[in-house]
LUMDRENVO-62996 format. One record per residue (C-alpha): x, y, z. Coordinates in steps of 0.25 Angstrom, whole numbers, padded with zeros to 4 digits, always signed. Layout:
residues N
XYZ...
END
This chain:
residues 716
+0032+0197-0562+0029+0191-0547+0035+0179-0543+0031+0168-0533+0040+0163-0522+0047+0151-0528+0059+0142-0526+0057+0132-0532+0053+0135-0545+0062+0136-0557+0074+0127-0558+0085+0136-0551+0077+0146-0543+0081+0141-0531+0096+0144-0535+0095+0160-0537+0099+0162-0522+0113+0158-0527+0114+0170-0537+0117+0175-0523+0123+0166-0515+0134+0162-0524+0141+0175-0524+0137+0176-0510+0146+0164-0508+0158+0169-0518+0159+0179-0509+0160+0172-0496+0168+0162-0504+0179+0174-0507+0178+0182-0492+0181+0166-0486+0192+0160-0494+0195+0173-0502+0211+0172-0501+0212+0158-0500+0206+0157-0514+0218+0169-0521+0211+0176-0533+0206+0165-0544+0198+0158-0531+0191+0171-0528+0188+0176-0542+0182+0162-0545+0174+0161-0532+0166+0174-0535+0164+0171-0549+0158+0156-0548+0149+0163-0537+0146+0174-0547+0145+0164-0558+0138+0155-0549+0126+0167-0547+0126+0168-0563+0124+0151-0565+0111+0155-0553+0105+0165-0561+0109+0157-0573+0097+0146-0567+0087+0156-0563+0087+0160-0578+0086+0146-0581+0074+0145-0573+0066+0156-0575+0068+0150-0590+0059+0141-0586+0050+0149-0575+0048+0162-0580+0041+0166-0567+0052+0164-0559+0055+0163-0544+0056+0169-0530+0066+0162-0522+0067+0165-0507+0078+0164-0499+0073+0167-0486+0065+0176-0478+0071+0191-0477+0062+0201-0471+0050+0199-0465+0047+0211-0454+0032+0216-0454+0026+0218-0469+0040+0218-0476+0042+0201-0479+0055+0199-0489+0061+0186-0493+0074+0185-0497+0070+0180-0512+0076+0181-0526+0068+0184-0538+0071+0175-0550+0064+0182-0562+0069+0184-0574+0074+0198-0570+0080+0196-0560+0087+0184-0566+0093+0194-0576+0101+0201-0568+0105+0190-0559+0112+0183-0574+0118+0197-0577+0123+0200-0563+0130+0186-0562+0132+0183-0575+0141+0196-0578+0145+0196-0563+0153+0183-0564+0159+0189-0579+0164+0200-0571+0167+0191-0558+0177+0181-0567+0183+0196-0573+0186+0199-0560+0194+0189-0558+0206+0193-0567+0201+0211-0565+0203+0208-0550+0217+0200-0552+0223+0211-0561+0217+0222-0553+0222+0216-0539+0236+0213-0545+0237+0226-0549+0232+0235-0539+0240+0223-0529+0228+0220-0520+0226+0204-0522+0217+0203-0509+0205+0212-0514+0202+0203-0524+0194+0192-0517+0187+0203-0510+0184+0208-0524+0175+0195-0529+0169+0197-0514+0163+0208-0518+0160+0205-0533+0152+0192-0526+0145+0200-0515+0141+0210-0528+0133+0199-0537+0128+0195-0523+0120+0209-0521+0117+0208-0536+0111+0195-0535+0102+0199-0523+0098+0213-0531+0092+0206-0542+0086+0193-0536+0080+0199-0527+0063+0197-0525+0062+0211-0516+0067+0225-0517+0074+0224-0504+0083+0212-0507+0084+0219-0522+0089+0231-0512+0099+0223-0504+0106+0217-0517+0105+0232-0521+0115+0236-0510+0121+0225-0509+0127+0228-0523+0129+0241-0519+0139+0237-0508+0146+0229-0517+0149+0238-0527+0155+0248-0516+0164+0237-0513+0168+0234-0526+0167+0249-0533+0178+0252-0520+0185+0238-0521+0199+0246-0526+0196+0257-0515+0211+0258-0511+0218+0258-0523+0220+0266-0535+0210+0263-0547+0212+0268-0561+0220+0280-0558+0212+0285-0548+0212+0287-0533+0213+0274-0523+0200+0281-0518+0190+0281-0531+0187+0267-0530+0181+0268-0515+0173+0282-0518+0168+0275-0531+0162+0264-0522+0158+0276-0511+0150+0283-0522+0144+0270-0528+0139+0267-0514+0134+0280-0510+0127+0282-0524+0121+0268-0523+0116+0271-0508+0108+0284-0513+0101+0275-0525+0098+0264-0515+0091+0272-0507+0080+0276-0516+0080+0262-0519+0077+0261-0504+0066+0272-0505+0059+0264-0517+0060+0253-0507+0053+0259-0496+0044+0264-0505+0040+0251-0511+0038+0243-0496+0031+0257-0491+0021+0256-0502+0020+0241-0506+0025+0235-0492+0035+0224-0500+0046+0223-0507+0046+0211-0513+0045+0213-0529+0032+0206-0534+0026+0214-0521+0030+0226-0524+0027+0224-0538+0013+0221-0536+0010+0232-0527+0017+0242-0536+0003+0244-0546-0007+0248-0534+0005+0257-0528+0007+0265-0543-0008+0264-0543-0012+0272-0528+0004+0278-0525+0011+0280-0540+0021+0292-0533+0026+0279-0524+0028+0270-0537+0037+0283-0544+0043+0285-0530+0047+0269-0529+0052+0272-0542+0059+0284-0541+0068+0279-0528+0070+0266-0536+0077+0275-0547+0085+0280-0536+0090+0267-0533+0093+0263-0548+0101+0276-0551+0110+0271-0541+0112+0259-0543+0112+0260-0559+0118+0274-0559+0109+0282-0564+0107+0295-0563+0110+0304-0556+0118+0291-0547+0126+0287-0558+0138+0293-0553+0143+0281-0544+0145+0272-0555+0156+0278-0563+0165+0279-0551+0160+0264-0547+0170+0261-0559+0185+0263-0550+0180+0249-0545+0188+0235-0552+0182+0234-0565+0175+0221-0563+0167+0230-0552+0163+0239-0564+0157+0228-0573+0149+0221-0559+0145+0234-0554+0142+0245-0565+0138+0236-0577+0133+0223-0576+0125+0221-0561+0124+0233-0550+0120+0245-0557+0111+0235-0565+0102+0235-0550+0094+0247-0555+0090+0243-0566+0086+0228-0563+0079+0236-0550+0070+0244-0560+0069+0233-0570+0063+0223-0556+0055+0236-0553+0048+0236-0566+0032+0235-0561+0036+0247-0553+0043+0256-0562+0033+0253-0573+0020+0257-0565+0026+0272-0564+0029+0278-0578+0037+0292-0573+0045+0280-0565+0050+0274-0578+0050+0288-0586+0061+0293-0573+0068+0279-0574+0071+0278-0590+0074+0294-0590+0084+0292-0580+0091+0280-0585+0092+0287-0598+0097+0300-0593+0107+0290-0586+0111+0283-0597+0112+0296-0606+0121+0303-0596+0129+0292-0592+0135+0290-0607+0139+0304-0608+0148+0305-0596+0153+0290-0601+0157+0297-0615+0167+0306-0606+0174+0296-0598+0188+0289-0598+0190+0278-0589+0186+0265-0597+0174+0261-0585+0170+0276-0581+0164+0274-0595+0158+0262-0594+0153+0265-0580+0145+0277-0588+0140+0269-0598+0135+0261-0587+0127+0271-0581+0123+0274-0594+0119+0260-0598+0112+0259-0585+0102+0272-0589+0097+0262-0602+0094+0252-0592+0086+0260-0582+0080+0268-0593+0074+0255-0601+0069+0251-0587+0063+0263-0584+0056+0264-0598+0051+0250-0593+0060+0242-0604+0065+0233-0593+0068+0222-0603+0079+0232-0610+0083+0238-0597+0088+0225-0592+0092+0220-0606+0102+0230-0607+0107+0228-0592+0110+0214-0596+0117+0217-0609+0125+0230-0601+0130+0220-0592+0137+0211-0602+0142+0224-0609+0145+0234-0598+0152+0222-0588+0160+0219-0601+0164+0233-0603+0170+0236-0589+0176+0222-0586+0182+0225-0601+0186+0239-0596+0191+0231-0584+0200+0223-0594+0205+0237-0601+0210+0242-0587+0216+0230-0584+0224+0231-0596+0228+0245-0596+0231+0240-0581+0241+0230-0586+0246+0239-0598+0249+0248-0586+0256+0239-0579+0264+0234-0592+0268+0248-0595+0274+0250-0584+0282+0236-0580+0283+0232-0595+0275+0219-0600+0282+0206-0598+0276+0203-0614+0286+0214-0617+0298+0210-0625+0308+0220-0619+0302+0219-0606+0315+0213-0598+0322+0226-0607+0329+0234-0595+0327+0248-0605+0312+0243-0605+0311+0239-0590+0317+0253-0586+0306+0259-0596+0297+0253-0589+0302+0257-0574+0300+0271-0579+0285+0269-0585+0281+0260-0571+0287+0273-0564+0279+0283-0572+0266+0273-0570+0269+0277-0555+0264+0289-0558+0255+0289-0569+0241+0289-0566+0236+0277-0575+0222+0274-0576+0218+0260-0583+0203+0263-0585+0206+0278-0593+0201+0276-0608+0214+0286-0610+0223+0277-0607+0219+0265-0618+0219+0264-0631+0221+0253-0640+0219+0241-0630+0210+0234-0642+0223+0228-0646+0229+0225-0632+0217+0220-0625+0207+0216-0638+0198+0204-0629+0196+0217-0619+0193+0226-0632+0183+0217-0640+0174+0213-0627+0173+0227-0625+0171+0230-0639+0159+0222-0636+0155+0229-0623+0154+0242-0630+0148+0237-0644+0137+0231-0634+0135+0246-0625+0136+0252-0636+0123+0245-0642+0129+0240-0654+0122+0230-0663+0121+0218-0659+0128+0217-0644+0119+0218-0631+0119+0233-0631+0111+0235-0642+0100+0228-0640+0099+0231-0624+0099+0245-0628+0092+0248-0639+0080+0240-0633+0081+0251-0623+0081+0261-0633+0070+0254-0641+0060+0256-0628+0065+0271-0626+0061+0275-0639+0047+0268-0637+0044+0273-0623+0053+0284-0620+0059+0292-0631+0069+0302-0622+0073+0291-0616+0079+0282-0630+0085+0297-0634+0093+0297-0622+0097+0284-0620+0100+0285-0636+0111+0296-0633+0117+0286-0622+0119+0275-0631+0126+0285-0643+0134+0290-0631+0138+0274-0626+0143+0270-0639+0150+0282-0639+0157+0281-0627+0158+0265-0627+0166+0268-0642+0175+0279-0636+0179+0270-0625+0182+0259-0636+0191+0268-0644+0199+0274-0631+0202+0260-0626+0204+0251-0635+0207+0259-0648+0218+0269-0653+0232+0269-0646+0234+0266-0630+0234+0279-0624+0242+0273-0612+0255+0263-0610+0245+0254-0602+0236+0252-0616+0248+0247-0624+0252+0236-0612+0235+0234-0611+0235+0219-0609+0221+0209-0611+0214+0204-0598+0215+0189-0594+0206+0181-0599+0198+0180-0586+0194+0195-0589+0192+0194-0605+0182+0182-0604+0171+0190-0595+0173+0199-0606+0172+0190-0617+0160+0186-0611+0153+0197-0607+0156+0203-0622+0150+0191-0627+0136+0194-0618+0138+0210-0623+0139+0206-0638+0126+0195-0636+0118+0198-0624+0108+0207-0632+0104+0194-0639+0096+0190-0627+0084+0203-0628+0083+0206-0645+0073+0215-0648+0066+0204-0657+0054+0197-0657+0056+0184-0649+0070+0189-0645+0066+0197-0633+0072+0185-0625+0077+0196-0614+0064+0200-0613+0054+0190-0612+0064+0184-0601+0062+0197-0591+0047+0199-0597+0044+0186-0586+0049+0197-0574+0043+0211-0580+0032+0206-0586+0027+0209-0601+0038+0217-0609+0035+0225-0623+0047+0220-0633+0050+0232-0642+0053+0228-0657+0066+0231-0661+0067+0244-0666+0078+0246-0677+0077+0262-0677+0082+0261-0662+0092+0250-0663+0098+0258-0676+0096+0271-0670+0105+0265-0658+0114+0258-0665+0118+0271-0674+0120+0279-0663+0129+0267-0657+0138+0266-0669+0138+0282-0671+0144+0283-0655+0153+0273-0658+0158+0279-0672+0158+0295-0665+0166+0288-0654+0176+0283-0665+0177+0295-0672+0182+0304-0660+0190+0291-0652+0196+0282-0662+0197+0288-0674+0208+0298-0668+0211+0288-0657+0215+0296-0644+0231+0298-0639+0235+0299-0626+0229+0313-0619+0218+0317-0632+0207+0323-0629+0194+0315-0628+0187+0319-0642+0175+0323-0636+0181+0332-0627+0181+0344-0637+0168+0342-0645+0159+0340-0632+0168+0350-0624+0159+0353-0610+0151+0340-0613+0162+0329-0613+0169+0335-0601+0156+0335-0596+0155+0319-0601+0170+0319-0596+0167+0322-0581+0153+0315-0579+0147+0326-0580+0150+0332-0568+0141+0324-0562+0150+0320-0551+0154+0333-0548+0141+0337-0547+0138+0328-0536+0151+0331-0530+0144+0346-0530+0128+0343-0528+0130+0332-0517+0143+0327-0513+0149+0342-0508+0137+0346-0502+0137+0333-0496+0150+0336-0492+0147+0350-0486+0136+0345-0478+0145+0333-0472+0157+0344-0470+0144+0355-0463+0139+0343-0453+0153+0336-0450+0159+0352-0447+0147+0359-0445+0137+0352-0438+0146+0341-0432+0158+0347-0428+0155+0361-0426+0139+0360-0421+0139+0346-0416+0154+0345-0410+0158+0361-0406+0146+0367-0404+0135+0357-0400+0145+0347-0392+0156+0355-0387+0148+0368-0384+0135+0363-0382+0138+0350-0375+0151+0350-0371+0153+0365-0365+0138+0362-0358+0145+0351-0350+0156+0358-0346+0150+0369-0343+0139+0362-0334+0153+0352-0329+0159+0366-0325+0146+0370-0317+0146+0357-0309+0161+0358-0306+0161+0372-0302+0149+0380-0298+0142+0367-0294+0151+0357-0290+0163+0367-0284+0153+0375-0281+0143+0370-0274+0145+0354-0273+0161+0358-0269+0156+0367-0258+0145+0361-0251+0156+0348-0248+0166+0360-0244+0155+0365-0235+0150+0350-0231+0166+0346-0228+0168+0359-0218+0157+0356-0210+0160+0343-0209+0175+0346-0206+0170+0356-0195+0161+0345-0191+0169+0335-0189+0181+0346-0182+0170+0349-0172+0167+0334-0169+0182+0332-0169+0184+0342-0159+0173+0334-0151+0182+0322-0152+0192+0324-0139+0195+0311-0137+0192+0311-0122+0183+0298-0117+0177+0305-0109+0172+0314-0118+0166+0305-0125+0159+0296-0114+0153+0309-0111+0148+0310-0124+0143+0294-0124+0134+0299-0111+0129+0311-0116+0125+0302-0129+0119+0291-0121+0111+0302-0110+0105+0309-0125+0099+0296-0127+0094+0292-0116+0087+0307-0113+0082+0305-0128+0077+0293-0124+0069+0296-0110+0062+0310-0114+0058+0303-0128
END
């Protein structure tokens, strides 16, 4: 839909610069006055700003209510050099309002989180000072958000789209000193070094399209470039797939698809509130709202969408086998996320863009309310940890000196035991020491899953509904993938909060505060409802007649009860298999994972990621590393520095200094002065001996000058 410039119309469309401005100034609040305000005054600066962005995006929704059309609002002038002219505008359409609501409604949920994650996290890693500097970084994240999907052109869209990217290094590396989980102090800082890296190879297809766009269209400003798309399919349709094509690029970073997935499970080592913003409910997101904005140019190219919904199915199918193999508690969710994502891109690339960006807004109340609840769990086993080892004050026989001396020898063992809070193999039975943590995420799976009737089930199996119309292999693979989600999200259930804790640390498992459990409360309330708001019904396509006033007329599928009940059989059977092999003989401390011996190969296939990682490690990163080694030793040190400098340069010059300072300079230079001296010494010896010191000599010599002059002068 094109839009005229306006700033006037609509009741509050003047305001949407503040979705910007008001984390903008959370953050300069907390750089200013950050230490001056101790912890509460921080936590609540950055989430009022955040929560501020929300209450915005809240009025623009409010206002397109009332004028579908929506509004450009510019800011200012941008560029303007030759034939490129961009303002500095933002788009308010019912698309873009979308995200704005998700990014800042769920952003503030996980901001107000943070609060008491960060608190617990700093007490117990004993760094107090990086927690304002954390909420810096949250704020300057929603920031870069907020410009990526307001934007009215593809280069401010681009500036949010690294700006994002900048962030999530800072925060994917926040703990970069310290030990995380078990692991090594430097996991958090090469997770954010991969992240960045990965990203930068994705944006620069992104860049490509780009060029591509002005180069053929000469703008790019949306409603520009979408007009000019048709005639260029029409005269250059290889451009159009090209455009495409390098845009994909650019989304498989971004959302982690294949094959530049790989940065987002190791994005995971970061605090977990970072895991909720970043992988589930906003940043990854980017690609999917970039193809969803893109959609008169992806839709004019059919191998273009064919390539698109292939992939993101290919994505999602993979991603859920590796998450079936994994342990740590967020790894697998990080997987399903991936996975997730491929649902997304693929309903998007089939030109379902109503269920694409369904089921992004419904995995964001889900997904954020399974990390921030995996956050909740690792807190616990955190403080169960703890407990173990310098006994609980709630403890009847804790002033027992037998006990305390118990408990001096288990806080010495913990010196040495490696305990990782986020291994699935170390829970068990936490339904009973943290039940609020275990209910919300009872939820969250339920509502992945896509069991009847949470926000799952309908986002997804609208997806699946346009598969099976339009693109048959793709509904068979993303089929697999949800039978494989069920499963692994019922696995996860029955390790962690079922059976018997496997470690000391689940049996002294405490509940989160409250200002961790409401987030949850709330986000599990949007998880169990938020499908409510697309129904596949006649009249109750509520979802899609909103977006229908950005991306034009949209077919609404009936509902189809042979794919909703195909899918919900398949849910129920993953989630009863899973059972059967996890709970029904719950696991003991150092069992074998069920799986392990009837897939044999193929779950320590699922187990290690496929070896995908070490493939890379292999295909790019050691020949990288040979090629660096060859130009540093090789070229540089050997060629350039040895041969080239020291041979070649620096033996010429002291071979041409050598021949100036002896054949040239002592030998010729040094021996005409030797020559030049002795005749002047013998000169000067003969005129000395001239010199008698008579008078009369040299009167004589005074006439005999004076008579040469004047004889010179009478014969002239």
């Amino acid at each position: 839909m094109f839009l005229s410039e306006t700033t006037s119309s609509g009741l509050f469309f003047s305001l949407v610069p503040w979705i910007v401005f008001a984390p903008v100034l959370g953050m300069i609040v907390n750089m200013l006055f950050g230490k001056r305000l101790g912890e509460k005054g921080v936590g609540t600066v950055a989430s009022v700003a955040a929560g501020a962005a929300f209450l915005v995006s809240v009025l623009q929704a409010i206002s397109l209510a009332g004028h579908h059309e929506g509004a450009i609002v510019k800011l200012g002038e941008w560029i303007h050099i030759g034939n490129l002219a961009l303002d500095w505008a933002f788009r308010v359409d019912t698309l873009s309002v979308t995200m704005m609501l998700v990014v800042s409604g769920v952003g503030t949920l996980i901001h107000i989180y943070a609060i008491g994650y960060m608190h617990e996290d700093v007490r117990f890693k004993n760094d107090v000072g990086r927690f304002n500097r954390f909420f810096v970084f949250l704020n300057l994240f929603i920031a870069a958000m907020m410009i990526l999907v307001s934007g009215d052109n593809y280069l401010m869209l681009f500036v949010g789209w690294e700006g994002v990217g900048l962030a999530s290094f800072l925060l994917i590396g926040f703990w970069y000193d310290m030990d995380t989980l078990g692991r090594p102090s430097w996991a958090n800082s090469n997770a954010a070094k991969k992240a960045f890296i990965t990203n930068r190879v994705g944006d620069f297809g992104f860049l490509i399209a780009g060029f591509l766009i002005f180069w053929q269209i000469g703008s790019f400003q949306f409603d520009a470039v979408f007009a000019g798309a048709p005639l260029l399919a029409q005269t250059n349709p290889e451009i159009i797939l090209l455009i495409t094509v390098f845009m994909l690029i650019g989304v498989a970073g971004k959302s982690a698809q294949i094959p530049l997935y790989v940065w987002l499970p190791d994005a995971m080592a970061g605090p977990t509130p970072v895991s909720a913003l970043i992988h589930a409910a906003t940043m990854v997101t980017a690609g999917v709202y970039l193809i969803a904005r893109s959609a008169p140019i992806f839709t004019l190219i059919h191998d273009a969408q064919y390539i698109v919904a292939t992939l993101g199915a290919v994505t999602a199918l993979f991603a859920a086998t590796i998450a079936v193999g994994q342990y740590d508690i967020k790894k697998v969710l990080a997987y399903s996320t991936i996975s997730q994502l491929g649902f997304m891109v693929a309903a998007v690339g089939m030109g379902a863009y109503v269920a694409g960006m369904f089921h992004l807004v419904t995995h964001a109340f889900f997904k954020a309310l399974l990390f921030l609840s995996a956050g909740s769990v690792i807190l616990g086993l955190e403080r169960g940890h703890h407990h173990a080892a310098h006994g609980s004050p709630k403890s009847p026989d804790f002033g027992d000196s037998a006990h305390k001396n118990q408990r001096q020898e288990s806080l010495d063992s913990s010196h040495h035991e490696v305990f990782d809070p986020g291994d699935m193999r170390n829970m068990g039975g936490l339904r009973k020491t943290m039940p609020v943590t275990f209910w919300v995420y009872m939820i969250g799976t339920l509502a992945l899953a896509g069991i009847f009737p949470f926000a799952g089930f309908w986002s997804k199996d609208e997806i699946l509904l346009d598969a099976s119309l339009h693109y048959p292999h793709v509904y068979w693979i993303l089929s697999a993938a949800a039978f494989l989600t069920a499963f692994y999200m019922g696995r996860q259930v029955w390790m962690v909060f079922f059976g018997k804790a496997r470690h000391e640390a689940a049996e002294h498992a405490e509940e989160s505060p409250l200002v961790i459990t409401v987030p949850l409360m709330i986000l599990a309330i949007l998880s169990a409802l938020g499908g409510f708001m697309n129904l596949p019904f006649k009249g109750f396509h509520q979802f899609g007649i909103w977006l229908e006033h950005t991306l034009g007329a949209i077919e609404f599928p009936p509902f189809d009860l042979v794919v909703a009940g195909l899918s919900t059989v398949l849910a129920l059977g993953a989630i009863a298999l899973s059972w059967f092999l996890y709970q029904r003989k719950p696991l003991q401390n150092g069992d074998p994972d069920p799986l392990a011996k009837p897939l044999g190969l193929a779950f320590v296939g699922m187990e290690n990621k496929w070896f995908i990682d070490e493939a890379y490690q292999f295909v790019l990163i050691n020949p990288y590393k040979r090629l660096s080694e060859f130009l540093a030793q090789t070229i540089d040190w050997d060629f350039w520095h040895e041969w080239f400098h020291n041979s070649a340069i620096v033996a010429s010059f002291v071979g041409l200094s050598r021949f100036l300072a002896d054949p040239l300079d002592m030998g010729v230079i040094d021996k005409i002065s030797t020559l030049l001296a002795d005749w002047v010494r013998e000169t000067s010896d003969t005129l000395r001996e001239m010199q008698t010191g008579l008078v009369r000599n040299y009167a004589l010599g005074v006439v005999v000058g004076v008579v040469a002059i004047l004889g010179y002068l009478l014969l002239k």
